[in-house]
C-alpha positions in Angstrom: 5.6 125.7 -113.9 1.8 126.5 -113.3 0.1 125.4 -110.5 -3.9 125.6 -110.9 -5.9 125.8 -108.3 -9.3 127.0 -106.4 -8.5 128.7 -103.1 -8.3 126.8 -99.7 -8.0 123.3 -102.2 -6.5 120.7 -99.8 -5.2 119.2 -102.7 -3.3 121.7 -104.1 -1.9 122.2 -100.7 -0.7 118.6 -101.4 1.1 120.0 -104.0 2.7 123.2 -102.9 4.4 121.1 -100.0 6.1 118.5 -102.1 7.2 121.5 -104.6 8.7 123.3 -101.2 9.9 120.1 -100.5 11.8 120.0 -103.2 12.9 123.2 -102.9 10.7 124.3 -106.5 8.3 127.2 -107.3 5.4 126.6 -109.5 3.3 130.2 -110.5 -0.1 129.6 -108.7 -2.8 130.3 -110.6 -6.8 130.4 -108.5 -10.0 129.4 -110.5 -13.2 130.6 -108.9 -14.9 127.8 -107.6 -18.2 127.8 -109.3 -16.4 128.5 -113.0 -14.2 125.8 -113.7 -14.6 126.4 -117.9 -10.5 126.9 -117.9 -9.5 123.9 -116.2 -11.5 121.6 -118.9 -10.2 123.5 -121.9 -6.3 123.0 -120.0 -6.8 119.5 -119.2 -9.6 118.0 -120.5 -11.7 117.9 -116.7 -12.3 120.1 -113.9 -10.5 118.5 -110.6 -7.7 120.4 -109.2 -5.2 120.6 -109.0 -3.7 120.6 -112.4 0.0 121.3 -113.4 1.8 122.7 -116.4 5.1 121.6 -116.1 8.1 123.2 -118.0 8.1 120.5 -120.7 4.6 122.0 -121.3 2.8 118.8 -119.7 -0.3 118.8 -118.8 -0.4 116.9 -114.7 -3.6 116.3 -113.0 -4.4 114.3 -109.7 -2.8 116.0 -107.0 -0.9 112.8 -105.3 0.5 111.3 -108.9 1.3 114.8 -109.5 3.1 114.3 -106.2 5.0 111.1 -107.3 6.3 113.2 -110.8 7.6 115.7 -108.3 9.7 112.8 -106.5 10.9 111.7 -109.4 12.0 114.9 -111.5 14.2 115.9 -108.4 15.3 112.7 -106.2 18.1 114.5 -105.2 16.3 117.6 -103.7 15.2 117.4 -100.6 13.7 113.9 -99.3 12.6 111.5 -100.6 8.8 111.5 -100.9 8.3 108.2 -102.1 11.7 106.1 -101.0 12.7 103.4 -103.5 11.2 100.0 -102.0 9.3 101.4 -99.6 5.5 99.9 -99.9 4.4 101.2 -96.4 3.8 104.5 -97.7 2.1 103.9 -101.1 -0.5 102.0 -98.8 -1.0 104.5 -96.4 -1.8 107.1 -99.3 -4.4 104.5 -100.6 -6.1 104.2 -97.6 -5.9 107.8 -97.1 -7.4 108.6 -100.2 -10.6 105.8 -100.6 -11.3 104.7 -97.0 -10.5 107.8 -95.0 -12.2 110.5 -96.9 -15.1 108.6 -97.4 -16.7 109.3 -93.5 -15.7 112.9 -93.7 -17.6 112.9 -97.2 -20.0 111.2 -96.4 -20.9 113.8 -93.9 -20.8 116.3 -95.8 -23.4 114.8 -98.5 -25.8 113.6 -95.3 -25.7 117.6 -93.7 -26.5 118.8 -97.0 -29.3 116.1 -97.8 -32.8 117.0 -97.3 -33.4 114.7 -94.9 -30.0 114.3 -92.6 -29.6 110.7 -91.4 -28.5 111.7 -87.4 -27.5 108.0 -86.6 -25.3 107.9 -90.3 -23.3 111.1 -89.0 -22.8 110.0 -85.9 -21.7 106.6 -87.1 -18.9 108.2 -89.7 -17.9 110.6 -86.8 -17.1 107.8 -84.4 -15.3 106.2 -87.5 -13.1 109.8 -87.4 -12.8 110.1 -84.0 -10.9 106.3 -83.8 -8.7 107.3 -86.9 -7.8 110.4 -85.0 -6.4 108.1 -81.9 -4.7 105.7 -85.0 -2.6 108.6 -86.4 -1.6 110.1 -82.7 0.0 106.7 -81.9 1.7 106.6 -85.2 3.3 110.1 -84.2 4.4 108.4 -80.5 7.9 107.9 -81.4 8.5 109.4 -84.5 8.0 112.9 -86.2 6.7 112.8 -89.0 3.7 109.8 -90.0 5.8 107.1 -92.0 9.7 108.6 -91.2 11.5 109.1 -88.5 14.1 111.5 -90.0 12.2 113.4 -92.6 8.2 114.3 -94.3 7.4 111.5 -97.1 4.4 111.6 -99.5 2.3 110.3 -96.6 2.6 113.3 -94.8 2.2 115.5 -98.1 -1.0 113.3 -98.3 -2.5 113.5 -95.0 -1.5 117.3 -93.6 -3.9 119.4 -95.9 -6.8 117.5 -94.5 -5.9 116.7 -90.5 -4.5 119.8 -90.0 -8.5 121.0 -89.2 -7.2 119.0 -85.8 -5.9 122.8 -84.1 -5.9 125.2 -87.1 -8.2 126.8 -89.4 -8.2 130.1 -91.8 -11.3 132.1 -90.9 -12.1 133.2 -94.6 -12.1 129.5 -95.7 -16.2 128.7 -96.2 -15.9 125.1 -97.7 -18.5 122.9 -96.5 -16.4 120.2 -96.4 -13.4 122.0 -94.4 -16.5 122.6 -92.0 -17.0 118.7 -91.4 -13.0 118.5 -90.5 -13.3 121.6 -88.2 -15.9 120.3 -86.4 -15.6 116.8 -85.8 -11.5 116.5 -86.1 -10.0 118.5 -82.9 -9.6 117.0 -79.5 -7.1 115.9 -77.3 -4.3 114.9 -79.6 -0.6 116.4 -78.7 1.0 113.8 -80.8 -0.5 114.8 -83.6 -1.2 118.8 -83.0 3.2 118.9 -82.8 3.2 117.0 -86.1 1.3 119.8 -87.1 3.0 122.6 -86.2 6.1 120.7 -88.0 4.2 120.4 -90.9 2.7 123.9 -90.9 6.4 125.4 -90.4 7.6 123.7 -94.1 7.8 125.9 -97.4 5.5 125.7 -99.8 6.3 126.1 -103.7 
């Protein structure tokens, strides 16, 4: 397998840990950021991450990418997405499209000519509540939606709240900047979930 990429992609990352998960290796293959000419001609757009699979498939979107993963090897590892379960497909949708929209949004108002300050500070209170939401989740469990092992909520949600206590000093992205800035504070709940997170193999 190929994994394609752009460095410091927090969806790729999404990707690498389920693979690890799963105990599975995929080549990883960087793109630079502002030429993205090879990901259209492989798959027809320019998102990453994208993934050639064995069967010379053509994958793209990292969280159905995640869900293929699941299913090519239930048997490896846990189960990301566990039969029945509904919980978890709900939390990835409101991870994805509610969210990532205040950090987004942000971004797009910091980089606007005119930044709105009351917008910003709006979406960073929305961030800031979120923030107390997922440290009471992590109250009595390890991991977000499990208490006995990662699932594809955590897969989902560890690229992007991990700004809460870490960050790699050659990572410039504007948008990594937002989390960096307006994710940390008091949350030990959360900043062990973290390290537990942090400590699993990526593939």
């Amino acid at each position: 397998m190929r994994l394609h990429g752009i460095p410091h992609s927090t969806n790729v990352h999404r990707v690498a840990l389920a693979l690890g998960l799963k105990g599975q290796r995929a080549e990883r293959i960087d793109h630079p950021v502002g030429d993205r000419s090879a990901l259209q001609r492989l798959s027809g757009q320019e998102l990453v991450p994208v993934l050639e699979t064995d069967d010379d498939e053509i994958l793209t979107d990292s969280m159905p990418i995640v869900a293929w993963i699941d299913e090519t090897w239930p048997a490896a590892g846990p189960r990301l997405y566990p039969p029945g379960n509904r919980e978890i497909p709900a939390f990835i949708e409101f991870f994805n499209f509610v969210w990532k929209v205040p950090p987004n949004a942000i971004d797009a108002e910091q980089q606007s000519a005119a930044p709105d300050a009351q917008k910003i500070a709006a979406y960073v209170q929305q961030l800031r509540g979120w923030q107390h939401g997922f440290e009471a989740l992590l109250t009595d469990r390890p991991f977000l939606m499990s208490a006995n092992a990662p699932t594809a909520a955590d897969v989902c949600a560890y690229p992007f709240l991990r700004f809460t206590t870490s960050h790699d000093p050659e990572d410039d992205d504007l948008f990594h900047g937002v989390l960096l800035e307006h994710l940390p504070g008091d949350f030990p709940n959360l900043a062990a979930w973290i390290d537990r997170m942090a400590a699993l193999p990526l593939g």
